[in-house]
VOGU-3710 file (C-alpha; in Angstrom, 3 decimals, decimal comma):
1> xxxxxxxxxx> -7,627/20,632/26,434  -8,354/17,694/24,168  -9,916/19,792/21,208  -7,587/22,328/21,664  -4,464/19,706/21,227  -6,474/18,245/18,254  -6,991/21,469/16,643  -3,499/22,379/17,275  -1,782/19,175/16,123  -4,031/18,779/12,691
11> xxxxxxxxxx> -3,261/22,421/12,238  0,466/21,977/12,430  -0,041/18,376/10,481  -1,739/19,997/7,511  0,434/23,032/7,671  3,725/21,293/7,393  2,103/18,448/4,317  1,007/21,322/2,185  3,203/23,822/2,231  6,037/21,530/1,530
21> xxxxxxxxxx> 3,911/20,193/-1,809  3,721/24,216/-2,707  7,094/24,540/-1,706  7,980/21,554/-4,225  5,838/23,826/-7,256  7,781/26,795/-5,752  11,191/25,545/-6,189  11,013/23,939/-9,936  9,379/27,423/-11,135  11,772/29,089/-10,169
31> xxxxxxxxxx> 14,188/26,200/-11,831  12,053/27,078/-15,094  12,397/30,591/-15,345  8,476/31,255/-14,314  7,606/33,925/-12,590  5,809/33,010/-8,855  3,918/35,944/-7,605  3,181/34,714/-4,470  3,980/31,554/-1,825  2,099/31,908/0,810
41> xxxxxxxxxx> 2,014/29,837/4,136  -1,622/29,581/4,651  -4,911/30,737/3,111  -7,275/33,995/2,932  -6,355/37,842/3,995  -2,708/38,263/3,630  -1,293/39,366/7,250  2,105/40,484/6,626  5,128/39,390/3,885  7,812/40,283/2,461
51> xxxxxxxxxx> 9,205/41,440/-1,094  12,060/42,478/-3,011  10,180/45,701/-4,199  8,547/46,771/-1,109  10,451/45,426/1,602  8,631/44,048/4,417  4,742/45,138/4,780  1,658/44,817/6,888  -2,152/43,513/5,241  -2,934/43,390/1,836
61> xxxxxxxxxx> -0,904/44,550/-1,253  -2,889/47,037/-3,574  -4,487/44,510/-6,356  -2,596/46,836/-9,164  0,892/46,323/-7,499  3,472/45,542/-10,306  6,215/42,872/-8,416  8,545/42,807/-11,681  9,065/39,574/-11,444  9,422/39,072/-7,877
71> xxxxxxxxxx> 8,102/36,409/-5,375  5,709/37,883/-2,215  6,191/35,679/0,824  3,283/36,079/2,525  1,640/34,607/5,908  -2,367/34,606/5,771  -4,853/34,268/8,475  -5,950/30,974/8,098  -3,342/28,518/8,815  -4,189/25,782/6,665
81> xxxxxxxxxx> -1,324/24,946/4,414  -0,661/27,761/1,552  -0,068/27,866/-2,193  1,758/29,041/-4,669  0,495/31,895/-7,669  2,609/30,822/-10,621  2,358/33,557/-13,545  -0,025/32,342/-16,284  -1,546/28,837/-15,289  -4,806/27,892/-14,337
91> xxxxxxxxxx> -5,107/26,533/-11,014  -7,953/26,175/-8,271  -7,782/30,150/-8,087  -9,380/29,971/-11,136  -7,633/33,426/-11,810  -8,230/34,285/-15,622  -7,409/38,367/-16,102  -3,923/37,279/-17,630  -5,419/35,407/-20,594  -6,341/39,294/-22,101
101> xxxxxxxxxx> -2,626/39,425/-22,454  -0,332/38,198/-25,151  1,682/35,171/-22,820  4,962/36,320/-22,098  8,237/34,396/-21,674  8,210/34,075/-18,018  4,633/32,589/-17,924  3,807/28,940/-17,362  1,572/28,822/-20,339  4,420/29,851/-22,629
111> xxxxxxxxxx> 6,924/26,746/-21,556  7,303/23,459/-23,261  5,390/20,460/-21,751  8,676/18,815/-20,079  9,092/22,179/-17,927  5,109/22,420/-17,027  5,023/18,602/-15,650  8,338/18,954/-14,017  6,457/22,165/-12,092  3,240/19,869/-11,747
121> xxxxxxxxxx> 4,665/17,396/-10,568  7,514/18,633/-8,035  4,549/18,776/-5,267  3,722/15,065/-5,042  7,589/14,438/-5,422  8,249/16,687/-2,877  5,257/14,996/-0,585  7,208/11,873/-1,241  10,437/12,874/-0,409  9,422/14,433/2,708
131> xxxxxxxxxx> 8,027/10,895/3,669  10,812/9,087/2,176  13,188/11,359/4,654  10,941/10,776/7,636  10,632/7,368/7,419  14,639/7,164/7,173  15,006/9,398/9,881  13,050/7,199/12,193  14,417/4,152/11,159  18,247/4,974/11,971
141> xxxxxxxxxx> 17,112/6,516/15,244  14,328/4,386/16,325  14,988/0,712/16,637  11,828/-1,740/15,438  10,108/-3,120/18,086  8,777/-6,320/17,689  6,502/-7,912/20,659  7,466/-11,147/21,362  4,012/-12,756/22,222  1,321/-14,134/20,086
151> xxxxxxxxxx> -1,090/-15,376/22,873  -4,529/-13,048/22,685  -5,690/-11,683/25,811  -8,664/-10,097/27,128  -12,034/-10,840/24,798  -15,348/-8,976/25,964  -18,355/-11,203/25,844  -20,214/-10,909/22,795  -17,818/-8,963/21,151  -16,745/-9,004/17,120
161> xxxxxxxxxx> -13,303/-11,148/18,114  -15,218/-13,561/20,032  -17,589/-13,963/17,271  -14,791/-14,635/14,978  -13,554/-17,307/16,811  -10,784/-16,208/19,007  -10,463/-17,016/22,850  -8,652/-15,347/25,878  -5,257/-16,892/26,110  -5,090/-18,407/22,912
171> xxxxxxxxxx> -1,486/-18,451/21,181  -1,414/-17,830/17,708  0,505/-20,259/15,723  0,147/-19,145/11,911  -1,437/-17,069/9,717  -2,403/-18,232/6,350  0,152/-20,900/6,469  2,836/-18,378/7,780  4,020/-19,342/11,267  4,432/-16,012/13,445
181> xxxxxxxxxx> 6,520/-15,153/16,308  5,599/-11,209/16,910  2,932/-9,759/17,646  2,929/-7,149/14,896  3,509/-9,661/12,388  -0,144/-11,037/13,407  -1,508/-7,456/13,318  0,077/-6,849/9,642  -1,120/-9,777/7,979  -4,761/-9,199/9,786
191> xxxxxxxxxx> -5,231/-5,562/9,122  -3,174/-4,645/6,734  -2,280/-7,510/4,156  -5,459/-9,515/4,421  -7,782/-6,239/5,255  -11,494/-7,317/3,867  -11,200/-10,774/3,560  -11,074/-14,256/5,185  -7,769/-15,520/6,616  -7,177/-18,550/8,179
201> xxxxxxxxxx> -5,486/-18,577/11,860  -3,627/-21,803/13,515  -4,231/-21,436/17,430  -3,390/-23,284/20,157  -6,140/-23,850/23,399  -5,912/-26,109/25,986  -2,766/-28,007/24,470  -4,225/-28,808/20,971  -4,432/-26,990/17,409  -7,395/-25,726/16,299
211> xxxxxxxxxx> -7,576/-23,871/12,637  -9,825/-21,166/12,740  -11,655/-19,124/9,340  -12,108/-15,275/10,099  -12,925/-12,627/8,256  -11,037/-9,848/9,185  -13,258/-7,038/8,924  -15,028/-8,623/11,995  -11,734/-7,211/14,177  -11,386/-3,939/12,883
221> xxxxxxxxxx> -11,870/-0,605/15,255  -15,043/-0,555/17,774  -15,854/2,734/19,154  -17,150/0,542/22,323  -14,190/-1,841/22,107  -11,020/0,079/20,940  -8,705/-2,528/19,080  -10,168/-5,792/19,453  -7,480/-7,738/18,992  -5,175/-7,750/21,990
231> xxxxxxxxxx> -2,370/-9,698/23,188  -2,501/-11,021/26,225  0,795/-9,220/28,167  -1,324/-6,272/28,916  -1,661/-3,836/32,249  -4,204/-0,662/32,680  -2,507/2,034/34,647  -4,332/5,049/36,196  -3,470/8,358/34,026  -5,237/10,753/36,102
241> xxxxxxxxxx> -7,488/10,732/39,715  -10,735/13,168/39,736  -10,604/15,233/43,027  -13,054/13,826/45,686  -14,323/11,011/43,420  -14,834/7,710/44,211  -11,470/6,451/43,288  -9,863/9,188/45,220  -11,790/7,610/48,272  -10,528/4,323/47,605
251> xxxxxxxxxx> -6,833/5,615/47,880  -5,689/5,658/44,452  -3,399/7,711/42,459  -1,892/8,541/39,377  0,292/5,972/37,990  -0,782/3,067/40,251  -1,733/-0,302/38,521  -5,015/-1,721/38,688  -4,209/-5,661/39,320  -7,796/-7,203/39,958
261> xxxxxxxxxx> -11,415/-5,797/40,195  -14,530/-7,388/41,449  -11,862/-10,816/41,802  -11,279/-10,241/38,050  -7,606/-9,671/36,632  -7,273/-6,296/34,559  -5,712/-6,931/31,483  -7,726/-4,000/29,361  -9,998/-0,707/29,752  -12,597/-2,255/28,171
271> xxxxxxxxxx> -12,907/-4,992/31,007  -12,278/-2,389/33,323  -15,028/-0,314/32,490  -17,139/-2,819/32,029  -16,381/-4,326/35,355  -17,159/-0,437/36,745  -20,345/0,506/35,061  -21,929/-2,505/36,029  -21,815/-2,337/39,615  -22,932/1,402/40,314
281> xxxxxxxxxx> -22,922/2,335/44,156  -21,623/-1,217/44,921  -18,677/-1,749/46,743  -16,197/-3,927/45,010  -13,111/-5,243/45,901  -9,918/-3,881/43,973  -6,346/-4,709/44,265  -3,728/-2,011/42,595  -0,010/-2,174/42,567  1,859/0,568/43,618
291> xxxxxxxxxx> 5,966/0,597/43,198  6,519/-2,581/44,602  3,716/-2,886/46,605  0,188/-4,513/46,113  -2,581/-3,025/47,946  -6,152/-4,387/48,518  -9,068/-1,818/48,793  -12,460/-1,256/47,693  -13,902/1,241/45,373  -17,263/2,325/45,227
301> xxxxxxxxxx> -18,831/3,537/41,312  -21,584/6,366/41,668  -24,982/6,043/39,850  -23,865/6,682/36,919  -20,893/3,561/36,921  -18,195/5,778/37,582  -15,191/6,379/39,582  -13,604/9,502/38,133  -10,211/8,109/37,061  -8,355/8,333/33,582
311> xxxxxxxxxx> -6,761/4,971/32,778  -4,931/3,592/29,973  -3,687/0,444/28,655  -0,122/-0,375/28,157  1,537/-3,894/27,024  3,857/-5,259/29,264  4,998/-7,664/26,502  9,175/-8,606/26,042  10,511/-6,728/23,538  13,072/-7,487/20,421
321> xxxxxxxxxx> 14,338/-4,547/18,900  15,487/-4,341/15,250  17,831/-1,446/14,235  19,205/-0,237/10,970  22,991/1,264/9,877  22,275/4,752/8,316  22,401/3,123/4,662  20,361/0,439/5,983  17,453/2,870/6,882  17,266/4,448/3,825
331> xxxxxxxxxx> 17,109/1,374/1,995  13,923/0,286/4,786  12,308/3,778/3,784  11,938/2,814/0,380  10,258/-0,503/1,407  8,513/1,552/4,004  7,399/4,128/1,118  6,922/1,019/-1,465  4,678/-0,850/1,097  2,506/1,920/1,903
341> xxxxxxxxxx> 1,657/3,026/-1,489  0,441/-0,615/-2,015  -1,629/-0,515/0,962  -3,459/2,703/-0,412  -4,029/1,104/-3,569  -5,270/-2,343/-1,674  -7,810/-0,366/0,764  -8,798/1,462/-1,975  -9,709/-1,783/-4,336  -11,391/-3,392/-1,147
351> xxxxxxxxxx> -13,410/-0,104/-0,489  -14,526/-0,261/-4,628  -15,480/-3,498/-4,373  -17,846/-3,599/-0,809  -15,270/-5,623/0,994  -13,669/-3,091/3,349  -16,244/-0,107/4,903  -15,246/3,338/3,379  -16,143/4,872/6,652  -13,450/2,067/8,706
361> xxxxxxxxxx> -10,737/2,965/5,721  -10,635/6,729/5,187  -11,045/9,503/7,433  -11,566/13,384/7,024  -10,333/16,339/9,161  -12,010/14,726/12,368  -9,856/11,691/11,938  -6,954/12,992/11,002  -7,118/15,358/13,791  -8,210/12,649/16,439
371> xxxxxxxxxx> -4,823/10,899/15,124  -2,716/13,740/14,948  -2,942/14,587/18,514  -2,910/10,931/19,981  0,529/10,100/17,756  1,662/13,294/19,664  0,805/11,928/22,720  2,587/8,718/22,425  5,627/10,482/21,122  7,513/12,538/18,738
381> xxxxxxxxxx> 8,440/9,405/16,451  5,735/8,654/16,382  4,085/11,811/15,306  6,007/12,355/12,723  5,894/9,175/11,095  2,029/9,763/11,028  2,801/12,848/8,999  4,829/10,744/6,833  2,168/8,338/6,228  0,013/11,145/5,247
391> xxxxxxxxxx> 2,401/12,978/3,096  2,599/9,844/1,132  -1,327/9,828/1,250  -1,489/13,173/0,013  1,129/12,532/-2,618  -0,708/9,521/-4,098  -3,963/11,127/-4,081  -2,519/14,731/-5,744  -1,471/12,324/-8,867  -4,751/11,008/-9,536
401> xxxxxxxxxx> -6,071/11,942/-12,910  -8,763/14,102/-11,543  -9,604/17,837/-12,224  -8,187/20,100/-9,892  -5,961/17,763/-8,764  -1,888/17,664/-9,974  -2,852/14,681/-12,044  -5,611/16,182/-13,825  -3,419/18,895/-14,688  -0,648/16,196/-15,755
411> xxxxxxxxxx> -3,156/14,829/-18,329  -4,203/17,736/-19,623  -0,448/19,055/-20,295  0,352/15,539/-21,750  -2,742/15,715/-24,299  -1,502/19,328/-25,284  2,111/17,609/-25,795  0,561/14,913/-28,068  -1,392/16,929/-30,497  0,332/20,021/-30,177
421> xxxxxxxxxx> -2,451/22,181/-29,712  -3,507/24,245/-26,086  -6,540/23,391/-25,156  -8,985/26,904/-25,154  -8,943/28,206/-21,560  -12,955/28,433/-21,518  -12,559/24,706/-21,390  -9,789/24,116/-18,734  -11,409/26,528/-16,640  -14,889/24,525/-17,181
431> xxxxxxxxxx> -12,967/21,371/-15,959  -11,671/22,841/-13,327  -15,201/24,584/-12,514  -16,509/21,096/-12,726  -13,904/19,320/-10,822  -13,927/21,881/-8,015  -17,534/20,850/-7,395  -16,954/17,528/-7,055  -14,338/17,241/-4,124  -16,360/19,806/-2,617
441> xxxxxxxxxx> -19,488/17,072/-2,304  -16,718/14,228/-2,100  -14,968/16,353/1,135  -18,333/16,955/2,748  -19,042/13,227/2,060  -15,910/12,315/3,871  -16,673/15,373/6,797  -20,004/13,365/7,398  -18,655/9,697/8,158  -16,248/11,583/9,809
451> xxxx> -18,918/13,473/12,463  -21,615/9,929/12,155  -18,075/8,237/13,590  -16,905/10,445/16,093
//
């Protein structure tokens, strides 16, 4: 059930980001007076569309079909976003048979420069609209909520935040000089602001200040660990009880709250499982809460350190919500869309210069798949947002100057504009040939951190 809600959800996430950046090319063709033979929602065989000429149809259309001029909508078999066929440009298709024709008025190649950027370019703006309308969205209906804790709670022995200097039960005073009263203002300035490099952290332990030098790439994601950094206002709760496991035994159920284990309190799944999977077929005591009750009992882990329960970690933490009017929103989207293109440029400088892992900062279809479906999980905001954040990913990334890419085709029109001269197909299709190649190694690059990290 996992894969298949990962597969479905990075489906539906891809799905949704591309075809609304071929929707955007779409749209200001048609504003140009170009001809679009066909938009298609997804890729490959054609399974069934519809034109103006022939009406509604089954499978392919015969390859010497004349559409005069008109658009096939068209769904294919693999659901993977979709494109658009504008008349007379070269794209990824790499589709050439119109160059042994004289262009024609209707034709991209036959329309000044401002019209073919404005049809370049309408993709990314579309990406970032779509983001830009997301983020609003979920700002006037969503309230910001800000934990009100800054104490740090359960630190596994050995682990990266104990090695940076941080100790259970600590309370966070500052952050480079910044005093902080949220949590997420901690997590923000740590892994986002200050990702790669050393910050400095005012704590207080055992009634006295103590300034503390970390580098914050020793607190990023542990596949062992999950987020290392934790407040301290935390509570596991049981998700789902095996049949005639262990924990079953023991009495407990779905939803209870584990409160202590082995005379330990639970404060996170890491120390939980820990706790578990060292003490196979020993009996250790456990107390859970249950409604208003707290029960004592013992559970006993098999061989393997296991008691056949799904448990997750929720923080129990007072809350301080922040809401928006609907003006105020929009005006927090545009920070939200300003502050997130910064943060793709700063992880991107970081990665470039060795100081942030490229593996930790960018992920492929595994990742983005793995995310998809656990946003989904939490809940629809935030699902969509994710999509937002990505649409703005894909947007930035689109405009890069790079063949293939919107922004290689952007410079390419713009050097045309300047010297007034095309440049001879045989060498756009070269560079596109060439540039092709090159996210195909960079995407299987990105497919094997992605698989070495799963």
């Amino acid at each position: 059930m996992e894969l298949f809600n990962s597969i479905f959800y990075f489906v539906l996430t891809i799905g949704i980001l591309i075809t609304v950046h071929e929707f955007g090319h779409f749209i200001a063709a048609k504003l140009s007076k170009m001809r679009v033979d066909a938009f298609a929602v997804g890729f490959g065989q054609r399974l069934f569309g519809y034109n103006k000429l022939k009406g509604f149809s089954f499978g392919s259309l015969p390859k010497d079909i004349d559409l005069e001029g008109n658009t096939d909508y068209r769904l294919c078999i693999l659901p993977l976003g979709g494109y658009v066929k504008v008349a007379g440009m070269i794209d990824e298709s790499l589709d050439r048979e119109f160059l042994n024709n004289e262009p024609q008025p209707w034709e991209f190649r036959s329309k000044s420069t401002g019209k073919k950027l404005f049809v370049i370019s309408a993709g990314v703006l579309m990406n970032i609209l779509l983001a830009f309308l997301i983020f609003w969205g979920v700002n006037i209906f969503k309230p910001i909520q800000h934990l009100k804790t800054t104490e740090v709670g359960y630190i596994p022995s050995k682990s990266a935040i104990e090695l940076a200097g941080f100790k259970q039960n600590d309370k966070i005073i500052s952050v480079d000089g910044k005093e902080v009263k949220y949590w997420d203002e901690i997590l923000n300035h740590i892994f986002i602001k200050r990702i790669g490099e050393e910050f400095t952290a005012v704590v207080e332990r055992d009634g006295k200040l103590k300034t503390l030098q970390v580098n914050s790439n020793l607190l990023q994601f542990d596949k062992s660990e999950g987020i290392t950094l934790l407040p301290r206002q935390t509570k596991v709760v049981i998700n789902q009880v095996t049949s005639n496991s262990r924990a079953e035994n023991a009495g407990l159920k779905s939803e209870d709250v584990i409160v202590s284990l082995n005379n330990e309190n639970i404060i996170s799944n890491k120390q939980l499982i820990d706790i578990i999977s060292s003490n196979p077929e020993k009996s250790i005591p456990m107390m859970y809460a249950r409604g208003k009750d707290t029960i004592a009992t013992n559970v006993i882990p098999n061989e393997e350190g296991k008691i056949g329960i799904l448990s997750s970690m929720i923080i129990d933490a007072p809350v301080e919500y922040e809401s928006h009017s609907f003006f105020g929103a929009g005006l927090q989207a545009m920070k939200n869309c300003y502050e997130n293109t910064l943060l793709f440029f700063n992880i991107v400088g970081k990665v470039i210069l060795g100081k942030v892992e490229f593996a930790k900062a960018f992920g492929g279809p595994i990742r983005i798949a793995q995310m998809a479906a656990q946003t989904a999980d939490v809940n629809l905001f935030s699902f969509i947002n994710f999509i937002a954040l990505l649409s703005l990913s894909l947007a930035i990334i689109n405009i890069l100057p790079f063949p293939v890419l919107d922004g290689g085709h952007i410079i390419i029109i713009l050097l045309e504009g300047i010297f007034q001269r095309e440049i001879p197909s045989k060498v756009k299709i070269a560079i596109q040939n060439v540039g092709f190649v090159i996210l195909l190694l960079f995407m299987a690059f990105v497919i094997y951190t992605d698989i070495m990290n799963f």
